[in-house]
C-alpha positions in Angstrom: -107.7 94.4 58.8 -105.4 94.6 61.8 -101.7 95.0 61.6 -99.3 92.8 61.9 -98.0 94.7 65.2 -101.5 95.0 66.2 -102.3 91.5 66.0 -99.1 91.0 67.9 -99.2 93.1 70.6 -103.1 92.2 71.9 -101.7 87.9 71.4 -98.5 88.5 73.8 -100.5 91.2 76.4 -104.2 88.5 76.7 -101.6 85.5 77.0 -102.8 84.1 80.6 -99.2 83.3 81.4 -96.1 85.6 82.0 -93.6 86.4 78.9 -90.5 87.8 79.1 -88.2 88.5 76.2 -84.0 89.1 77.1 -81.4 89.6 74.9 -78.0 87.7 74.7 -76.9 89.1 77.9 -80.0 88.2 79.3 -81.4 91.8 79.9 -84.9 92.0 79.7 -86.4 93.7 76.8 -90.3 93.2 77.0 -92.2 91.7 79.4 -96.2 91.4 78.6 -99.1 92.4 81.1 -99.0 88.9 83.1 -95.8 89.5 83.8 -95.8 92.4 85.6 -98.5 91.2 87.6 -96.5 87.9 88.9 -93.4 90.6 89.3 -95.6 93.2 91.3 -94.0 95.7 89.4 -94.3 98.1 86.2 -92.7 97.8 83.3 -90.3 101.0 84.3 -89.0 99.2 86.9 -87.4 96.2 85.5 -86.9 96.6 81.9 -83.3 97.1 80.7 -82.3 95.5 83.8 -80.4 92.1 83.6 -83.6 89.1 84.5 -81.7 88.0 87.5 -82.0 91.3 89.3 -85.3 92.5 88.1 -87.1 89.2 88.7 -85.9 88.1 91.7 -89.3 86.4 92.7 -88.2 84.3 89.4 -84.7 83.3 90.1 -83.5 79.4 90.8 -80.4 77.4 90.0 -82.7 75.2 87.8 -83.8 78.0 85.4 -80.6 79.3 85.6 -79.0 75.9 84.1 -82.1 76.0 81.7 -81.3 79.6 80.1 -77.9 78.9 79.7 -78.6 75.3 77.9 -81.2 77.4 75.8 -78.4 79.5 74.8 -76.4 77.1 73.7 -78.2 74.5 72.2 -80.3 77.5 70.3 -83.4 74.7 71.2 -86.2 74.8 72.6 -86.6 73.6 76.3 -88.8 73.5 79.5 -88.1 73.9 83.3 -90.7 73.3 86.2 -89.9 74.3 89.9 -90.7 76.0 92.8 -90.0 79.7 93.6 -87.3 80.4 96.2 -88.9 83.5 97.4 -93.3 83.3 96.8 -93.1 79.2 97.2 -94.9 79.0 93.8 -94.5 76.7 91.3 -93.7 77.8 88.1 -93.6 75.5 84.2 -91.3 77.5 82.2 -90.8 77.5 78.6 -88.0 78.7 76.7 -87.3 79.3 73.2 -84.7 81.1 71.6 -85.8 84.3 68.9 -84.0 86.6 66.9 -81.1 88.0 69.6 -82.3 86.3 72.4 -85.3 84.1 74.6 -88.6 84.5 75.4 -89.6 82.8 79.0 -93.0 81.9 79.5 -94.1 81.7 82.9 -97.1 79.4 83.7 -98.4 79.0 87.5 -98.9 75.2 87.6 -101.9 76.1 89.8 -103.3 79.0 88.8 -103.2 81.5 85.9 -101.9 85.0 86.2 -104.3 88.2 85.4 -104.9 89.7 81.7 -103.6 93.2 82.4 -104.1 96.1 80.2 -102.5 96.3 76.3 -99.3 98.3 76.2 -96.8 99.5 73.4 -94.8 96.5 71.8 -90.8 96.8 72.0 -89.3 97.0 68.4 -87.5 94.5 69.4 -90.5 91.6 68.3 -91.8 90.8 65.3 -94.7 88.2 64.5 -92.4 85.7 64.1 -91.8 85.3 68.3 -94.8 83.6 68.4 -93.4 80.7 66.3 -91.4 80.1 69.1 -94.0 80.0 71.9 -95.5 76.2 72.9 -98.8 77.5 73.7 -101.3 77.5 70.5 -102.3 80.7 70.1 -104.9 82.1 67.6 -106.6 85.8 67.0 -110.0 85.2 65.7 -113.0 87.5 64.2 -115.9 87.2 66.6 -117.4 84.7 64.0 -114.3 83.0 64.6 -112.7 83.2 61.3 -108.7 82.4 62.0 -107.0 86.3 61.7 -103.6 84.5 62.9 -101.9 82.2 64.5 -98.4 80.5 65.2 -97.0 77.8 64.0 -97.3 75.0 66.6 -100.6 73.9 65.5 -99.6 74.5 61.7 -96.8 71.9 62.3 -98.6 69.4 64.4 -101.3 69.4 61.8 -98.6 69.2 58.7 -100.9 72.7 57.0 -99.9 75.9 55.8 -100.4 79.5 57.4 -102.3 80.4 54.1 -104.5 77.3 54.3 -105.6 78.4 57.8 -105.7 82.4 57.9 -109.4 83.6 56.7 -111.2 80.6 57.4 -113.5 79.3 60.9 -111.4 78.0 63.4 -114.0 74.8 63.6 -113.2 73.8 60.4 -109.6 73.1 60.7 -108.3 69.7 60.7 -107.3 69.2 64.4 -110.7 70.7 65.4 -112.9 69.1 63.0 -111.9 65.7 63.6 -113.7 65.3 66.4 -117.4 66.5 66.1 -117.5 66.4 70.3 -114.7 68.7 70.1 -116.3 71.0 67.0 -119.4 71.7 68.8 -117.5 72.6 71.9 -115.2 75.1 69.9 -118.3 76.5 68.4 -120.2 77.0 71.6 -117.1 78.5 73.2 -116.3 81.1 70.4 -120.4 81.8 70.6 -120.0 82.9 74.1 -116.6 85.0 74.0 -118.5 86.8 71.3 -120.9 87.5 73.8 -118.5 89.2 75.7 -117.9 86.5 78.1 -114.0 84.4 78.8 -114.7 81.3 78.2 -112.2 78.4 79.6 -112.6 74.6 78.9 -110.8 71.4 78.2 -110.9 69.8 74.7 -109.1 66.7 72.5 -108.2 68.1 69.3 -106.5 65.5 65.9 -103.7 67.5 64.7 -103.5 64.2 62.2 -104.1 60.7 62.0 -102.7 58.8 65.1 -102.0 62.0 67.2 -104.3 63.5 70.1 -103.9 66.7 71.8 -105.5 67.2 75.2 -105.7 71.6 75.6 -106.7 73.7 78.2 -108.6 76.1 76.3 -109.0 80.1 77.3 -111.0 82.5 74.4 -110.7 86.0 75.8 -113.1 88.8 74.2 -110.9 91.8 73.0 -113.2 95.1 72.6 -112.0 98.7 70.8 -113.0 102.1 72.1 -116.7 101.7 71.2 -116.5 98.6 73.9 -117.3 96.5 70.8 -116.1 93.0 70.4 -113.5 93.7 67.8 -111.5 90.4 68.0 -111.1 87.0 70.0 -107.6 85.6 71.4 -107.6 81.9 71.9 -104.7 80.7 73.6 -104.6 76.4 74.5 -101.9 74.9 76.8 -101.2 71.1 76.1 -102.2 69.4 78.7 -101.5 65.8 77.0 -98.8 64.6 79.8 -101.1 65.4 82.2 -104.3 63.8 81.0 -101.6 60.8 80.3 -100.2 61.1 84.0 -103.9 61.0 85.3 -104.5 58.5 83.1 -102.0 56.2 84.6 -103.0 56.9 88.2 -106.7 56.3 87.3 -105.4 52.9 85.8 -103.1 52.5 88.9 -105.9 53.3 91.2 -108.4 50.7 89.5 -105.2 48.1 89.6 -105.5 49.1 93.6 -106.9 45.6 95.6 -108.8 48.3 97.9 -111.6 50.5 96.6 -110.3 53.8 96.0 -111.5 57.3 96.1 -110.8 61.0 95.9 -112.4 64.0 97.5 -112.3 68.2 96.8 -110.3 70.1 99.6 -114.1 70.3 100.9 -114.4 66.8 100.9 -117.0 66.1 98.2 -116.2 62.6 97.0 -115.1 63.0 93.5 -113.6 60.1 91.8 -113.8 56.3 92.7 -112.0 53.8 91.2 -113.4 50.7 89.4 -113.4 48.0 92.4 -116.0 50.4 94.2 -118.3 50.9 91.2 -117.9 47.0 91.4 -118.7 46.4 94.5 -121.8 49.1 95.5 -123.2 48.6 91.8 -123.0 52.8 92.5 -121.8 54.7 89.3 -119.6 57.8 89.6 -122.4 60.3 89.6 -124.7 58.6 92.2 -121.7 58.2 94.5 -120.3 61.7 94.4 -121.2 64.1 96.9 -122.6 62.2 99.7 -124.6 60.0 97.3 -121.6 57.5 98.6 -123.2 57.1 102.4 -126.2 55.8 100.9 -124.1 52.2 100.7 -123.1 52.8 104.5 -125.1 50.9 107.4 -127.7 53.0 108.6 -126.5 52.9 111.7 -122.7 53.9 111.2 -124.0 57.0 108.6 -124.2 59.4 111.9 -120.9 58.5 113.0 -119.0 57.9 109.8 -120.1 61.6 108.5 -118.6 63.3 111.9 -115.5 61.4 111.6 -115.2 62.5 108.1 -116.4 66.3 108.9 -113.8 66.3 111.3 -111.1 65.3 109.3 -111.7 67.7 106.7 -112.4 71.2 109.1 -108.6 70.0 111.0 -106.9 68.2 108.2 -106.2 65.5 110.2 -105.7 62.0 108.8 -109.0 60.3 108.7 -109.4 56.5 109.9 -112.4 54.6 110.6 -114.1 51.5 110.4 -117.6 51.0 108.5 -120.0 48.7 107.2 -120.5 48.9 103.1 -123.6 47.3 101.4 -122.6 44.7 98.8 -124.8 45.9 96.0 -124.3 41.5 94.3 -126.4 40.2 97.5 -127.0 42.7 99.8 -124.8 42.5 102.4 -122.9 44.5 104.4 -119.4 43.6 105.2 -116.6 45.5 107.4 -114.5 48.0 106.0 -111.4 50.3 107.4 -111.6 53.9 105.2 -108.4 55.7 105.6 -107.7 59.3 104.2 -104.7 61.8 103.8 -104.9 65.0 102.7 -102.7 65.9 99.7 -101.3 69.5 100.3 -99.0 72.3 98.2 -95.9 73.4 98.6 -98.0 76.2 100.4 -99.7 73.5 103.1 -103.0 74.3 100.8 -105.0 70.4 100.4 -105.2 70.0 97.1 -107.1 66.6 97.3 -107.9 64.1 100.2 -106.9 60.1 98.8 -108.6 57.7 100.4 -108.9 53.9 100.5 -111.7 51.3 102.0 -109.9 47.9 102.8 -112.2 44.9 103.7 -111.4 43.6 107.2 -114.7 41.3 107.6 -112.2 38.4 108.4 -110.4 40.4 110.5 -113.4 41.5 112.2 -115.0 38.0 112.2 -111.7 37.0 113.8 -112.0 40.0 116.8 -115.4 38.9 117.3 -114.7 34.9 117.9 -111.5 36.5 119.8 -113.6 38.4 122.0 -116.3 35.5 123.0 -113.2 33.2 123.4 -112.0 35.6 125.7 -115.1 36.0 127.6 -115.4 32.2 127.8 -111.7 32.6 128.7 -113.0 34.5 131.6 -116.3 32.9 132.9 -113.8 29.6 132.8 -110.8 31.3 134.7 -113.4 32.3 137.5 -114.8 29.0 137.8 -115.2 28.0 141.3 -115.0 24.5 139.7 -112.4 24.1 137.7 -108.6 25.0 138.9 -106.4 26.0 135.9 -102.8 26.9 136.5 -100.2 27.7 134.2 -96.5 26.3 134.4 -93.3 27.2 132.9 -91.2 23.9 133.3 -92.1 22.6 136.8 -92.9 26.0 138.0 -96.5 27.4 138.7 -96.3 30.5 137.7 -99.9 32.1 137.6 -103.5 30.4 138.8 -107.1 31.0 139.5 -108.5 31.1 142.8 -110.3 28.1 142.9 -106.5 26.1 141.9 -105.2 27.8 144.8 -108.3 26.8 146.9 -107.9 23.3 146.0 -104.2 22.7 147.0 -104.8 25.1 150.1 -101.6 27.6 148.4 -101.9 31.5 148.9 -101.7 34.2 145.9 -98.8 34.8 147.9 -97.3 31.6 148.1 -97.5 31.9 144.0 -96.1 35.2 144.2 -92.8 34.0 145.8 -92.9 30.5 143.4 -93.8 28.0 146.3 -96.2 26.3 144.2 -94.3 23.4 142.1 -96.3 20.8 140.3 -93.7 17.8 141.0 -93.3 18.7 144.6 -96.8 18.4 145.1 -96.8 15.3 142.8 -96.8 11.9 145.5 -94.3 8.9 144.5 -96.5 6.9 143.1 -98.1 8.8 140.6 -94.9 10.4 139.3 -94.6 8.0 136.6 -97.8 8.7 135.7 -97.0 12.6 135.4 -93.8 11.9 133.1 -95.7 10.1 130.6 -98.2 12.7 130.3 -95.3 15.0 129.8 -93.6 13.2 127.4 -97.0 13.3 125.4 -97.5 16.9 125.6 -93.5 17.4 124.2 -95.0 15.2 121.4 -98.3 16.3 120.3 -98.7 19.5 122.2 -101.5 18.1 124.6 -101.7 15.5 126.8 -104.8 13.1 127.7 -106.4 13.9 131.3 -105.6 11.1 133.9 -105.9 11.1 137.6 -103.2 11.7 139.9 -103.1 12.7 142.9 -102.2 16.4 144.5 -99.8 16.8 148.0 -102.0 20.2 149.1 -100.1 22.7 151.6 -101.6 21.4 154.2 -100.3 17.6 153.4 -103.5 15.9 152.5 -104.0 14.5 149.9 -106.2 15.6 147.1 -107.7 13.1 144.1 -107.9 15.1 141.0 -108.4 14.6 137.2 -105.9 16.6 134.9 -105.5 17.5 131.8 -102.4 19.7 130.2 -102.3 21.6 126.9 -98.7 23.2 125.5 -98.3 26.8 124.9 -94.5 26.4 123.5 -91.3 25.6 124.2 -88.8 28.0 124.8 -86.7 26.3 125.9 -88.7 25.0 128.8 -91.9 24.2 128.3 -94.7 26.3 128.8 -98.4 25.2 129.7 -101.7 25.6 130.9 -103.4 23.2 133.0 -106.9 22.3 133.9 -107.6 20.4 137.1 -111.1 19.0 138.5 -111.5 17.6 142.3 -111.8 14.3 142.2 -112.3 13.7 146.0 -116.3 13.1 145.4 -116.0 10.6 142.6 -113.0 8.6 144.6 -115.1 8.6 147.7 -118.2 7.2 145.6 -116.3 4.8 144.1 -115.0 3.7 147.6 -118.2 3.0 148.7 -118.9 1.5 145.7 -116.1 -1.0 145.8 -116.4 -1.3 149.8 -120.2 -2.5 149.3 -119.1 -4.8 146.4 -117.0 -6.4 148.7 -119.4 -6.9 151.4 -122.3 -7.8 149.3 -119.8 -10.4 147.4 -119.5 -12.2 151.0 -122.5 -12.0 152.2 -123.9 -13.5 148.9 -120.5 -16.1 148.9 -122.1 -18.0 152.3 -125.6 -19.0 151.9 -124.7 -20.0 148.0 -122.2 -22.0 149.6 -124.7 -23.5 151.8 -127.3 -23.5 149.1 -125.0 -25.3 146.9 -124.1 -28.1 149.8 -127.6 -28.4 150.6 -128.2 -29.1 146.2 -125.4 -31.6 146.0 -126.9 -33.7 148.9 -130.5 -33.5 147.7 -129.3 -34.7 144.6 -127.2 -37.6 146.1 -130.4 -38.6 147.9 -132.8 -38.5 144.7 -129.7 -40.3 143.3 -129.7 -43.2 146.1 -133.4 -43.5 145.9 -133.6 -43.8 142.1 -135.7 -40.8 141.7 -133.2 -38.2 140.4 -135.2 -38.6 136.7 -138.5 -37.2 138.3 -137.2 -34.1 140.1 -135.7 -32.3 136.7 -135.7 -28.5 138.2 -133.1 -29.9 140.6 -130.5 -29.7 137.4 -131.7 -26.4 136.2 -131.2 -25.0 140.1 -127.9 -26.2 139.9 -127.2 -24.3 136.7 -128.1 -21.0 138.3 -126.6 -21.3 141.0 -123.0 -22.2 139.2 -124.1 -19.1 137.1 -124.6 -17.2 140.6 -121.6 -18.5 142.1 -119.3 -17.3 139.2 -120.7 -13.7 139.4 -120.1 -13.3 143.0 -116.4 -14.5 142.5 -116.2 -12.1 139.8 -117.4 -9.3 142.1 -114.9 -11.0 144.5 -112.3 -10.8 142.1 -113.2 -6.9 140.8 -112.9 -5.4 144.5 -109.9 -7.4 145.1 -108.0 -5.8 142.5 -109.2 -2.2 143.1 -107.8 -2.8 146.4 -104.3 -4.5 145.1 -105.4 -8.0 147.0 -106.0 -10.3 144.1 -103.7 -13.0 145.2 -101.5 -15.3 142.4 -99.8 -18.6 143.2 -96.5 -18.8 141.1 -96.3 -22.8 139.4 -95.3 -24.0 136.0 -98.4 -24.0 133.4 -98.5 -26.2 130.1 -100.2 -23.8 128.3 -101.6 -27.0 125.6 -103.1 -28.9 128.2 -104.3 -26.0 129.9 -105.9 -24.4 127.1 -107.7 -28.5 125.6 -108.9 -28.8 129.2 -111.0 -25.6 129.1 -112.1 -25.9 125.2 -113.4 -29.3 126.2 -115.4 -28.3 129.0 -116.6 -25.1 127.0 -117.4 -27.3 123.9 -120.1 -29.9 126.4 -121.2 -26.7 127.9 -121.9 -24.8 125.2 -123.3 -27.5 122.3 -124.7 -24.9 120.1 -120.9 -23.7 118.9 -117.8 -25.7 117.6 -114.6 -24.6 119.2 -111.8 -24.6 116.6 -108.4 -25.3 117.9 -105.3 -23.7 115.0 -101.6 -24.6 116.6 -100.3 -25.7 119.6 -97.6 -23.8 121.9 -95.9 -26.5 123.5 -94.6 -24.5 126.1 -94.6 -24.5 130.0 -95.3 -20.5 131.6 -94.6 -19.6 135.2 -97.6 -18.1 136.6 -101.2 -18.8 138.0 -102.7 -21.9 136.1 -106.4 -20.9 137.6 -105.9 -17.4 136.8 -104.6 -18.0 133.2 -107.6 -20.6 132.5 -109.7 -17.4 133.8 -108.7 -15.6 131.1 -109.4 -18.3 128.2 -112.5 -19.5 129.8 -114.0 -15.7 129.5 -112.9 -14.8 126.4 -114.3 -18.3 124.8 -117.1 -17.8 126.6 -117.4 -13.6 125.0 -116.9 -15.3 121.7 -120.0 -17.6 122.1 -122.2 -15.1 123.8 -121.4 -12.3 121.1 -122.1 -14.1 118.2 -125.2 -16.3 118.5 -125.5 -16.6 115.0 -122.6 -18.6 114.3 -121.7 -21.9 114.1 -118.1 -21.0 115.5 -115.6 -20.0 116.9 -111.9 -20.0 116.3 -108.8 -20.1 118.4 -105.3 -19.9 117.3 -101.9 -20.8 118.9 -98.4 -19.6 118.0 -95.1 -19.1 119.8 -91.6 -17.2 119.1 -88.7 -17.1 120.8 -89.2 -14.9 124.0 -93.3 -15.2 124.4 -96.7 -17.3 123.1 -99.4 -15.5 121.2 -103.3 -16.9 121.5 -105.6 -15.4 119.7 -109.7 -15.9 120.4 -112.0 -14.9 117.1 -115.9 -14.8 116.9 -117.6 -14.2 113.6 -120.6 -11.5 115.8 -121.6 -8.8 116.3 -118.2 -7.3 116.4 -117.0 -3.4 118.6 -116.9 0.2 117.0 -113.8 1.0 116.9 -113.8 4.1 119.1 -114.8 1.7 122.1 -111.9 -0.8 121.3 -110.6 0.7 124.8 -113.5 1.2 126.3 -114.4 -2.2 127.0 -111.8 -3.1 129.2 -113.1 -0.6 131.8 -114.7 -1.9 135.1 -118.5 -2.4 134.7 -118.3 -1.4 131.1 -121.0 -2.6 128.3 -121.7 -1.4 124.8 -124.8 0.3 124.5 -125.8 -1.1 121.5 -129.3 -2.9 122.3 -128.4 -6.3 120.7 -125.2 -6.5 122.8 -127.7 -4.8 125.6 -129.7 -8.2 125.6 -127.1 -10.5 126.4 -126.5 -11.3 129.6 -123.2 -9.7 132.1 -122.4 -7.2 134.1 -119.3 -6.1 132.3 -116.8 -7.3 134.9 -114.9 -10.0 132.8 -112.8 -7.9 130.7 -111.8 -6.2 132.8 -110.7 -8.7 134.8 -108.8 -10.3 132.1 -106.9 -7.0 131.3 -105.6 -7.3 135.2 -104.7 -10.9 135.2 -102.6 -11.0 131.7 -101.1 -7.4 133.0 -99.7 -9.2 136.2 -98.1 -12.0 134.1 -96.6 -9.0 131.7 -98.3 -9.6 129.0 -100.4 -7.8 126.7 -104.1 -8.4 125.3 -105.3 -6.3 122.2 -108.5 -6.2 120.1 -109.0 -5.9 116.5 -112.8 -5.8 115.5 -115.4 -4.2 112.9 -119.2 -4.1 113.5 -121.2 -6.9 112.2 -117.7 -8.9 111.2 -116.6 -10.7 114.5 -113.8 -9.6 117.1 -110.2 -11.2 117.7 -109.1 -10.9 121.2 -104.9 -11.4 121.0 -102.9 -12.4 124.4 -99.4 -12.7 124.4 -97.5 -13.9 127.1 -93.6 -14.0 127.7 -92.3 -17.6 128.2 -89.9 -16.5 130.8 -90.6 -14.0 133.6 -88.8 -13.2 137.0 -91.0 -14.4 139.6 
C-alpha cells in the first residue's frame, strides 16, 4: 500500500496544470513538475524566492489583487487573465492551506507537460489536496479508488471511507449515468494499458446536479516499468459547456443560418435554421459534405473563395445559391466569415453566416433589365426624353436635342428652357399639366407645340412624370414628333372640307330638281303613283345633314364655325324640335319633365343642333324601347337639360371617348347603327362656346343620360 506522502507527491507532480505553494509572505515553497515547465526553470532557481520575483512570466495586477483577497478572506477564489510577458492566458485557482496558498495554474488553451516525480517539501501534507478545485483520484490499475480529495466527496454528500478501496465506476456521481460508466471504464482499461487517456464526461454528484469534466487518466509505472497506479485528475468544465450552451441556443435564435469552421476550415457546427433548411444533418454537412447543397455551378467558385480566405485569413464574403431541401429550389444567399483569433493572432474558429438575399437579388435583376430598357429607350431615335429641374433642361437624349434643333452644348450652358420654347397659346395648356403633376406626381400627355432653335415650330405629344420636389420640381419628360400626325390630319380636315362642297352643290341641285318634280306630280294629280319620289327625298335630307355635319366638323378644326348672338326661349325651342322628332320618329314617345322658362343669349340653330342630336342618339341607341325621356330644370345663374335613353348604354372607360371627332364604340350592336361619329362631337363644341358644360352618366345595357347646362346670362 502506498504512503500517504507517496500518494501525495505522484497526485501534485502528474497534475496537468502548474502548482505552486507560498507561505504568508508569499515565498514560494514547492512548486510541482508543470510548474517548472511553464516557468522554464528548475526548482533551484526559484524556490525560497518571493513568487513575484521568481515567476515573473506569472505576474499581473489582477492576480496580485486575487492573492491578497485570498489572504484575507482565508476563501477560496479564481482569477483568469492574460500573461504580461508570454501573452498566455492563464485560469488560476487559489486556496488557502496550512501557512499559506497553493496557485494552480491552468493554460485556458493548452495543458502544460507531466514532468518527472521529485521530492515533496515537508511543508505539504495530504490534506492540500482538499483545497485544490480539480478532482483528483489515485487509482489501482483495476481502478479501485486509493485516494482522493474532497471536492467530489462534498459534491456527492459521501465519506472518504465510503469511497477509498472500492472501483471508481461505481461511485455515485459516476454511476449515475451508465453513458458516463462505460466511458470511465473504457478509459481506466486503456491507461492500464499504458496509454493517457483524455475525454469529456457528465458525471451526478446527486440528484439535481450535473458536472461536465475534462477528464485526463495518466499511467504511473515503478522501476520494473510496471503500471503500478493511475492518477485521474478532472477539470470542471460546467460554465463552459453552459456558456456554449447559450451560444449554440443564441446561434439557433440567429434569423440567418449559422455555422462554424476549424482553423482549417472544416465546417464543424451549424445551427438549427440550416439543418432546417438543407434537410442536411450535422454529420452530412461537416467537412465539405455542406457544398453538396450549393448550385453546381457556384461549387468551383464558392470553394476558391473559401480556400482563400482560410490560407490569408482574410474576411470571407460571397454570394451563393443554396438548394432548399422542402421543394428543391435554390435561392440566393450572401455567406460571410470572420476568423476568430487569440491573444497570440492564432484563429481559433472561423464564424460564419448565410443570409438570404433572393429578394434582394430578384430586385437587382428587375433593376438591371429596367435599366437596360432605361437604356434602349434613352437612345431612341424616336422618342426625345429630357429631364427638368423647375423650368430648366437640365440633361437630354440626342434625339430631344434633334428635335428642337439645341446642341449638347447649348444644354451644357442651360439655353434649353421648356417655357421659352413653350408658344402663347399653348401655355395654358402647359400650366395645367403642371399643376397635375404637383398633384399626383404625373401628368396626362397632351399636345403642345415646341419653339425649336431654329424658330419653327414643332407639333409634339408630351407626357411628364415627377421625380421630387426639392424645392423645385424635378422631372423627366417624354416627347413624340407630332409633325406627321398633324400634317395627316390636315389633309384629312383640308379634303373634308373640299369633299363637303363639292358634295353641298349638286345635292343642292338634286334637291331643287326633287321639290319641282314633286310640285309637278302634285299639279298633275299623280304624286300617289310615283312613291320612290318620297323615299328619295328622305335620303337625300339624310345626305344633306351629313355633309353639313362634315361642314360643321372642318369648320371647327379650323376655328370658322360661325354663331349669330339672339335671345333663345329655351321652352319653345326645345317643344319645337320634340315635335318634329316625335312625327319623325313614330316608333318612340318623347317624354317632356319641367319646363325652364327662360330666354338664353346665343345661337337658337346651333342650340336646336344640340337637342335635335342628342334626341336623335337616344332613339337610335335604344331601339328596344318605347322611350325616351327629357328633363328640364333651372337655378339661379344657369338651366340644366338632361336627355335619357333606356339602350344599350357606354362603358364607362369610354365616357370621354365619345366626344372625340369621328369616334364610335366598337361594340358590334352600336357598330350596326348608322353614323359617322361626328355629332358628339359637335355638340361638345357648340355647348363649349355658349360656356356651358355637357356630361354623361351611363352603364352598359341600362340607358345613357346626356346633361347640358347652360348659364342664363353670358357676356356676348
Amino acid at each position: 500500500m502506498l504512503t500517504s506522502r507517496e500518494t501525495l507527491l505522484s497526485t501534485l507532480e502528474t497534475l496537468p496544470d502548474a502548482l505552486f505553494v507560498v507561505d504568508d509572505a508569499t515565498t514560494i515553497v514547492y512548486a510541482n513538475a508543470s510548474a517548472q515547465t511553464m516557468l522554464g526553470a528548475s526548482r533551484e532557481q526559484f524556490l525560497g524566492n518571493p513568487f513575484w520575483r521568481g515567476a515573473p512570466q506569472l505576474v499581473s495586477p489582477s492576480l496580485y489583487q486575487a492573492v491578497q483577497k485570498t489572504r484575507q478572506t482565508r476563501a477560496p477564489s479564481e482569477v483568469e487573465y492574460v500573461s504580461p510577458v508570454t501573452g498566455t492566458w492563464l485560469h488560476v485557482q487559489l486556496s488557502p492551506t496550512l501557512g499559506g496558498l497553493t496557485l494552480q495554474f491552468h493554460e485556458v488553451r493548452a495543458l502544460a507537460r507531466r514532468q518527472e516525480i521529485v521530492p515533496l517539501s515537508e511543508h505539504l501534507s495530504i490534506e492540500d489536496l482538499d483545497g485544490l478545485f480539480s478532482r483528483i483520484g489515485v487509482l489501482t490499475p483495476k481502478g479501485i479508488v486509493l485516494e482522493i480529495n474532497e471536492v467530489p466527496l462534498a459534491e456527492a454528500r459521501v465519506r472518504r471511507e465510503e469511497v477509498i478501496g472500492h472501483p471508481l465506476t461505481e461511485t455515485r456521481w459516476w454511476s449515475f449515468s451508465p453513458t458516463s460508466q462505460e466511458q470511465l471504464r473504457a478509459a481506466i482499461a486503456r491507461a492500464s494499458s499504458g496509454e493517457t487517456v483524455r475525454f469529456e464526461a457528465v458525471i451526478h454528484p446527486r440528484e439535481g446536479l450535473d458536472r461536465h469534466l475534462d477528464v485526463a487518466i495518466t499511467p504511473r509505472k515503478d522501476a520494473d516499468h510496471h503500471i503500478a497506479y493511475l492518477v485521474i485528475a478532472g477539470i470542471d468544465i460546467t460554465e463552459r459547456k453552459r456558456a456554449e450552451a447559450e451560444i449554440h441556443a443564441l446561434i439557433d435564435a440567429i434569423p440567418q443560418l449559422v455555422w462554424t469552421t476549424q482553423p482549417d476550415g472544416s465546417h464543424d457546427l451549424f445551427n438549427q435554421r440550416w439543418h432546417d433548411y438543407t434537410g442536411q444533418s450535422t454529420a452530412e454537412a461537416q467537412g465539405e459534405g455542406w457544398m453538396q447543397c450549393l448550385h453546381p455551378e457556384d461549387r468551383p467558385r464558392v470553394r476558391s473563395a473559401w480556400q482563400r480566405a482560410v490560407q490569408t485569413g482574410g474576411v470571407y464574403e460571397t454570394e451563393l445559391r443554396l438548394r432548399q431541401n422542402t421543394i428543391g429550389e435554390y435561392r440566393w444567399f450572401l455567406a460571410r466569415a470572420m476568423p476568430i483569433r487569440d491573444d497570440t493572432g492564432q484563429i481559433l474558429k472561423w464564424f460564419g453566416t448565410s443570409t438570404d438575399i433572393e429578394e434582394k437579388k430578384q430586385a437587382e435583376e428587375a433593376l438591371r433589365a429596367s435599366q437596360e430598357r432605361a437604356s434602349v429607350l434613352m437612345n431612341s431615335s424616336i422618342i426625345g426624353i429630357f429631364f427638368a429641374e423647375g423650368e430648366q433642361i437640365v440633361d437630354a437624349n440626342d434625339t430631344y436635342l434633334r428635335m428642337t434643333g439645341y446642341t449638347r452644348e447649348d444644354l451644357c450652358e442651360g439655353h434649353i428652357n421648356w417655357l421659352r420654347m413653350t408658344p402663347p397659346e399653348y401655355l395654358a395648356r402647359t400650366q395645367q399639366a403642371r399643376q397635375e403633376l404637383v398633384i399626383q406626381q404625373f401628368g396626362t400627355p397632351y399636345e403642345k407645340e415646341y419653339a425649336c432653335k431654329d424658330g419653327s415650330r414643332l407639333p409634339v405629344v408630351v407626357g411628364v412624370v415627377a421625380l421630387r420636389r426639392d424645392p423645385q420640381l424635378h422631372t423627366i419628360g417624354f416627347m413624340l414628333d407630332n409633325s406627321a400626325r398633324k400634317e395627316l390630319e390636315q389633309r384629312k380636315d383640308d379634303f373634308i372640307s373640299m369633299a363637303s362642297h363639292e358634295l353641298r352643290n349638286p345635292l343642292t341641285a338634286l334637291k331643287l330638281q326633287t321639290a319641282l318634280l314633286h310640285r309637278q306630280l302634285d299639279k298633275h294629280g299623280t304624286l300617289d303613283q310615283v312613291p320612290a319620289l318620297s323615299s328619295m327625298q328622305t335620303q337625300i335630307n339624310k345626305i344633306t345633314r351629313l355633309v353639313e355635319d362634315l361642314l360643321d366638323v372642318s369648320k371647327i378644326q379650323a376655328g370658322r364655325l360661325e354663331y349669330r348672338q339672339e335671345s333663345v326661349d329655351l321652352d319653345a325651342l326645345l317643344r319645337e324640335i320634340v315635335d318634329t322628332m316625335q312625327q319623325t320618329n313614330p316608333s318612340h314617345t318623347i317624354l317632356v319633365h319641367g319646363t325652364a322658362e327662360v330666354s338664353l343669349l346665343g345661337d337658337r340653330d346651333r342650340l336646336g343642333q344640340v337637342f335635335t342630336n342628342l334626341l336623335s342618339n337616344a332613339i337610335k341607341y335604344a331601339p328596344s324601347a318605347e322611350a325616351v325621356e327629357m328633363e328640364l330644370s333651372a337655378s339661379k345663374d344657369a338651366v340644366v337639360v338632361q336627355v335619357q335613353d333606356h339602350g344599350l348604354g357606354i362603358p364607362r372607360e369610354l365616357h370621354d371617348k365619345i366626344f372625340d371627332r369621328f369616334y364610335r364604340v366598337t361594340d358590334p350592336k352600336q357598330k350596326a347603327i348608322p353614323g359617322l361619329g361626328m355629332g358628339l362631337y359637335i355638340v361638345a363644341e357648340i355647348v363649349r362656346h355658349h360656356g356651358g358644360t355637357l356630361m354623361v352618366e351611363s352603364e352598359v345595357g341600362k340607358g345613357s343620360t346626356f346633361q347640358v347646362t347652360l348659364p342664363k346670362k353670358r357676356d356676348g
